[in-house]
Every structure is written in C-alpha cells, then in structure tokens.
N, C-alpha and C positions, 0 to 999 in steps of 0.2 A: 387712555383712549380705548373707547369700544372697538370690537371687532363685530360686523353684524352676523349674526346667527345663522343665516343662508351661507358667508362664505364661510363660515368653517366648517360645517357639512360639504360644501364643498372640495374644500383643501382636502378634510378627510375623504373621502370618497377620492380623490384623484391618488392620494398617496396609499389608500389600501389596493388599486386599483395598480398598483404600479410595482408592487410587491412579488406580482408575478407575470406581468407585462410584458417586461425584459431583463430577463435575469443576469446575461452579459452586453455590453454595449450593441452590437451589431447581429445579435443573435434573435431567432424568432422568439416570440412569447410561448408559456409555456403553459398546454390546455389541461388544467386543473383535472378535467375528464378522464383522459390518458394514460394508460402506462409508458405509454413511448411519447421522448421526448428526440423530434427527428430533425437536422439542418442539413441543406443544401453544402457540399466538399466547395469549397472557393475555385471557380474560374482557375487553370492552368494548373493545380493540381492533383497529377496524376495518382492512379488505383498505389501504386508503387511509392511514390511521394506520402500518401497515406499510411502507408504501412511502415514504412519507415520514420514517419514523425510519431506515430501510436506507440511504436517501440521506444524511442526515444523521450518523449515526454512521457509515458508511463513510467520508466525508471527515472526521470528526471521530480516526479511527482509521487515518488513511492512507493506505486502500482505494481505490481507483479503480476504476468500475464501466464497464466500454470495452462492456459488450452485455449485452440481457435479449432474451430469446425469449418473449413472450407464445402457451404450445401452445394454450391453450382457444381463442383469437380463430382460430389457424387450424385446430382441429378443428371450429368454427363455418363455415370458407370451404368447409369439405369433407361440412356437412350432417350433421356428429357432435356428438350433445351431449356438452359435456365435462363434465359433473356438478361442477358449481363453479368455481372458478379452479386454473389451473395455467400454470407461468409461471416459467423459470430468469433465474437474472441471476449474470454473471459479474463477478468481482470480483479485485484485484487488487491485492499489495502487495509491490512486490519489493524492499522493505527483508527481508519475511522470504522464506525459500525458495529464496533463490537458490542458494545450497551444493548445493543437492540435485541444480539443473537442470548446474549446474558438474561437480558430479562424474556425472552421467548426464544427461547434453541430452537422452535418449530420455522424460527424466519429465517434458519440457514437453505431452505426450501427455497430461497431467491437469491442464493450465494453460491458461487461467487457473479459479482455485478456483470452485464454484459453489454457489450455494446456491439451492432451489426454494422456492417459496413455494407451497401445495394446500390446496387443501378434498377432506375426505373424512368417510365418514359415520362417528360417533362411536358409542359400546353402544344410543343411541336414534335411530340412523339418520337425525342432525341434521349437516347437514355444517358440518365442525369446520375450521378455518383453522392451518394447520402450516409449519413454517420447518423447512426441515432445510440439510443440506451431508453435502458428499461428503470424507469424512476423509482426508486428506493421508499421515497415519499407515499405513491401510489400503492405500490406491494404492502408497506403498511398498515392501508385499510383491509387487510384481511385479517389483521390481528383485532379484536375486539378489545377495547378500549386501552391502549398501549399507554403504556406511562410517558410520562413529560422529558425522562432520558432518551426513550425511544424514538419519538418523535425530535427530540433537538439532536441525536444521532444520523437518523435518514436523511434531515433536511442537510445536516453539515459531511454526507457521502454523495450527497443528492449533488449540491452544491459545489464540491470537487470533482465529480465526474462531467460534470457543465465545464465546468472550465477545463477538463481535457480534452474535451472533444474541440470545444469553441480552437483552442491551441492544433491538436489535430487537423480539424479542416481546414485551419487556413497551412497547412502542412510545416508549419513550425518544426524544429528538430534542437 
C-alpha cells in the first residue's frame, strides 16, 4: 500500500513539531529561543510547599543543592520592595553533564544548574508563584560547534531538570 507523499510530510512535520511542543504531559512548550524554561507553581501550592518538595525531590533525583540566594530578603536590606518572592537555588547532579564540562571545562561557567523560584503579576495583576531553569541546551550555543557527547549530555540534564521542576510544582515530596 502507498502512502501519499503530502501525508508523510505531514506526519513528519507534526512529529518534529512535537519534539519540543511538550516535553512533559501538562507542561508548557518549550521556546527553542530561550534560556529560561518558565511554569506556572500548581494552584494550592504554597512558596513553602515549594521548597520543601525542591529539597525532597532533588535528593530523591540525585541533585545536590550546595547554595540558594534568597534576591527579595536582600533587595529588602537595601530598602527595595521586591514585589513578591525571588530567590535562585543551585542545584547539582554530576552523574548528568559531565561530558560536556570534559569536552569544554569553559561550560562550567553555567554550573552549577539553576533554577528561580518568583512571584510575578498574572492577566489580573495577582502575583502568581513560578519555577523556571536556565536550559543547559541553550547555554550550549555558546560553545562553537560542541560535539555530539555534548549535546546528547545537555539535552539528557536538560531533560532531568524538566522533570523536577514539572514534580516540584505540582509540590510533590
């Protein structure tokens, strides 16, 4: 049986299209453009709920968190309101990603991995609680032609750091 030639252009183009679309079920797509890869904290999940599912499933996922930077508490020492919570926490799993620092020690320059946790105002100007990270993937295009370990490295730190946070926000523990 033939298949006619428009649908498998087709097919193809839906399934390369899909590749980065949604990379966890219920998770936003993820803009190729981008270093920050940003989702909305799930409904009834509180700042606290947060930070205890991030501790929890990072050691449940390997992660080792060696430093968090609370900005708001020192934009508060310097008499700036920080319009909600802001606040990085370093994270760290060097079962993945090492290939990459191997083949360019200069990419430890985006190591260790980070991910923010903020409040920012949502379409009704309610501040909304968000988990994002800085894509491994991304930081890669600064390396001028990275080898094919490097790249199958980022995407496979890339791709674990997705799936903690996706776990995070909905405040799993």
């Amino acid at each position: 049986m033939q298949t006619p030639l428009n649908l498998l252009y087709l097919l193809m183009f839906m399934s390369a299209g899909c590749a980065t679309a949604n990379p966890v079920n219920d998770m936003p797509p993820i803009d190729p453009n981008s270093a920050i890869y940003e989702v909305p904290v799930k409904e009834g999940v509180s700042y606290q709920d947060l930070l205890d599912s991030l501790k929890s499933v990072s050691a449940g996922m390997n992660y080792v968190s060696p430093a968090s930077f609370n900005i708001a508490e020192q934009m508060k020492k310097r008499d700036i309101d920080p319009q909600g919570i802001k606040e990085v926490h370093a994270v760290c799993n060097l079962g993945m990603g090492t290939e990459i620092m191997l083949d360019y020690p200069e990419f430890i320059v985006f190591a260790p991995c980070r991910i923010a946790i903020y409040e920012k105002p949502d379409a009704n100007q309610k501040l909304k609680l968000y988990i994002a990270l800085d894509r491994p993937t991304y930081d890669l295009k600064s390396i001028k032609n990275p080898t094919e370990r490097a790249k199958k490295s980022a995407q496979e730190l890339e791709d674990g750091l997705i799936k903690l946070i996706e776990k995070v926000r909905k405040g799993d523990i």
